[in-house]
C-alpha positions as CSV (number, residue, x, y, z in Angstrom):
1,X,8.8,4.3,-10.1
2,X,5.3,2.1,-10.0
3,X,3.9,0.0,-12.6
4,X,0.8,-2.4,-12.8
5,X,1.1,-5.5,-14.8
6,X,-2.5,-6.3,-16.4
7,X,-2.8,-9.9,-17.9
8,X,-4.8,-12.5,-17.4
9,X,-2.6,-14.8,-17.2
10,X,-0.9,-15.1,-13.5
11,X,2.6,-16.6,-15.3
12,X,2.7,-14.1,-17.5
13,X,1.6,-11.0,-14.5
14,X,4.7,-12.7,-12.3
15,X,7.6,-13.3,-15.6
16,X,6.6,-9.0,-16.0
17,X,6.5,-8.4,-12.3
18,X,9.8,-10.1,-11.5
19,X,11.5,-8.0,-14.7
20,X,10.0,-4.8,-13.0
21,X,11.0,-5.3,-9.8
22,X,15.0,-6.2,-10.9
23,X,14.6,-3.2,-12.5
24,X,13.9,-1.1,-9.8
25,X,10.0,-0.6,-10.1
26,X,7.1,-1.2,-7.6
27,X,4.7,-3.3,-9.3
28,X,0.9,-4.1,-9.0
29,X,-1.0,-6.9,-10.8
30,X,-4.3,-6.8,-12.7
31,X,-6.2,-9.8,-14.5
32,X,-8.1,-7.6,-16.6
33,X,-8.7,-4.6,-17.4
34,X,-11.8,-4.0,-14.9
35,X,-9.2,-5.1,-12.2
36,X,-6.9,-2.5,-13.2
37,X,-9.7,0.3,-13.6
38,X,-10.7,-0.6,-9.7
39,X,-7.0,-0.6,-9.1
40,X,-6.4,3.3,-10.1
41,X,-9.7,4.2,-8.7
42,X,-8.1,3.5,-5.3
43,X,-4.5,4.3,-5.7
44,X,-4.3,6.4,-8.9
45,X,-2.4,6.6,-11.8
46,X,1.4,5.5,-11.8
47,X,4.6,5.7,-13.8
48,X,3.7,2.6,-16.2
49,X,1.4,0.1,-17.3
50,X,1.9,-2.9,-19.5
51,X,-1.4,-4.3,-20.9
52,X,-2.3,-7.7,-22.5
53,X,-4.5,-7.0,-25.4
54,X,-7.0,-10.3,-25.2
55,X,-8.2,-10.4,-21.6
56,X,-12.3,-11.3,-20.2
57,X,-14.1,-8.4,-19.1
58,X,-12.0,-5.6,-20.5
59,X,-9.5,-5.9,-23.1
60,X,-6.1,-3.8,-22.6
61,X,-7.0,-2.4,-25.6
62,X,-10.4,-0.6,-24.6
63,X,-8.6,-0.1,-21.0
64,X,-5.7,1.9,-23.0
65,X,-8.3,4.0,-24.4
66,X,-10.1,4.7,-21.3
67,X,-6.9,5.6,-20.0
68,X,-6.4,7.8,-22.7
69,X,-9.1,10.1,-22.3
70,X,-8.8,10.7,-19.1
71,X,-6.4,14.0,-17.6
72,X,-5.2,12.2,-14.7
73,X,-3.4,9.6,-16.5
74,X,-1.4,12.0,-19.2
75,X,1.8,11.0,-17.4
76,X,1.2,7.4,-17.6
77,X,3.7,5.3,-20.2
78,X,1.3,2.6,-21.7
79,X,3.4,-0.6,-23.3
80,X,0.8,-3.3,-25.2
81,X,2.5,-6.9,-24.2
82,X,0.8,-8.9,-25.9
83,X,0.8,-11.9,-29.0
84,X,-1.3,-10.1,-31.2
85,X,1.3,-9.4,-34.2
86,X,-0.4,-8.3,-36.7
87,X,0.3,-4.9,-38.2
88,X,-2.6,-3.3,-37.9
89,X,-3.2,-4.1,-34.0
90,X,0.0,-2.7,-33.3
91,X,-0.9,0.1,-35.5
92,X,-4.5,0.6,-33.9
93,X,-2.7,0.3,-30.3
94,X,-0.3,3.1,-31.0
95,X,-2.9,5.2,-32.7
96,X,-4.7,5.1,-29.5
97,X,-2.1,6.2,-27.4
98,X,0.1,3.3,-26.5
99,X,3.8,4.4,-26.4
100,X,5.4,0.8,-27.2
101,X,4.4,-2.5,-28.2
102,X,6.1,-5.6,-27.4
103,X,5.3,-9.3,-29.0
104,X,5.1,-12.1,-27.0
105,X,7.3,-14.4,-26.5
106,X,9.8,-11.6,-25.2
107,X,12.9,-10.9,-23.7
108,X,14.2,-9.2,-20.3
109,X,16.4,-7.7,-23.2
110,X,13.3,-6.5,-25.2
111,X,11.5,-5.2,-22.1
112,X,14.8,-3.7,-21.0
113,X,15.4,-1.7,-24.5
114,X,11.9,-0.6,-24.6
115,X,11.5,0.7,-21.4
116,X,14.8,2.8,-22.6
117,X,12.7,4.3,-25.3
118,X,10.3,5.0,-22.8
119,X,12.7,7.4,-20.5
120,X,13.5,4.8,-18.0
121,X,16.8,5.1,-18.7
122,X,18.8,4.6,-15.6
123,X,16.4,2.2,-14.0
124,X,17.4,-0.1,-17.6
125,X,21.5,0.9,-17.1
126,X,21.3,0.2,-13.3
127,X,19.6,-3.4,-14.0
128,X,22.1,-6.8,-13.2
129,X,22.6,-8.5,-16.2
């Protein structure tokens, strides 16, 4: 399975990308969400992305809705890791197609379970504690 990390924040990209990779994923790394757009347009889509919602140039947020709305990413899971909390940001997020939303600070636990929800089941049962 592949995944892209988008954050701009390189701790936060590697804490992701080392939970990934223990969990059996490839995993490519995006500051933002321009990155990330010039990232598919040369390898496209993947299994999974997990976005950060507040990032310079494009915001997870408008790069989950570009994803959206285009054909070639329908089988893309979309997770929003991010510390936007409030209600209605989660509620916009999922409205616009994300499939999970995860708070930050997190868990390997909480990435783990939602990734579950997501189908990856036996890459989450086949994980080391």
């Amino acid at each position: 399975m592949k995944a892209i990390v988008v954050d701009d924040s390189g701790t936060m990209r590697r804490i992701l990308k080392r939970m990934l990779v223990e969990l059996g994923f490839e995993v490519a790394e995006a500051e933002d969400g321009v990155a990330a757009l010039e990232w598919f347009r040369k390898n496209g889509s993947l299994d999974l992305a997990l976005l950060d919602w507040n990032m310079p140039e494009m915001s997870g947020y408008d790069l989950l809705r570009f994803v959206r709305a285009r054909r070639e990413f329908d089988g893309m899971r979309i997770m929003m890791v991010t510390t936007e909390s409030e209600m209605e940001k989660v509620a916009k997020a999922l409205s616009a197609g994300a499939d999970e939303y995860v708070m930050k600070p997190f868990t390997k636990e909480v990435i783990t379970d939602k990734l579950s929800l997501l189908g990856f089941h036996s890459l989450a049962e086949g994980a080391a504690p």
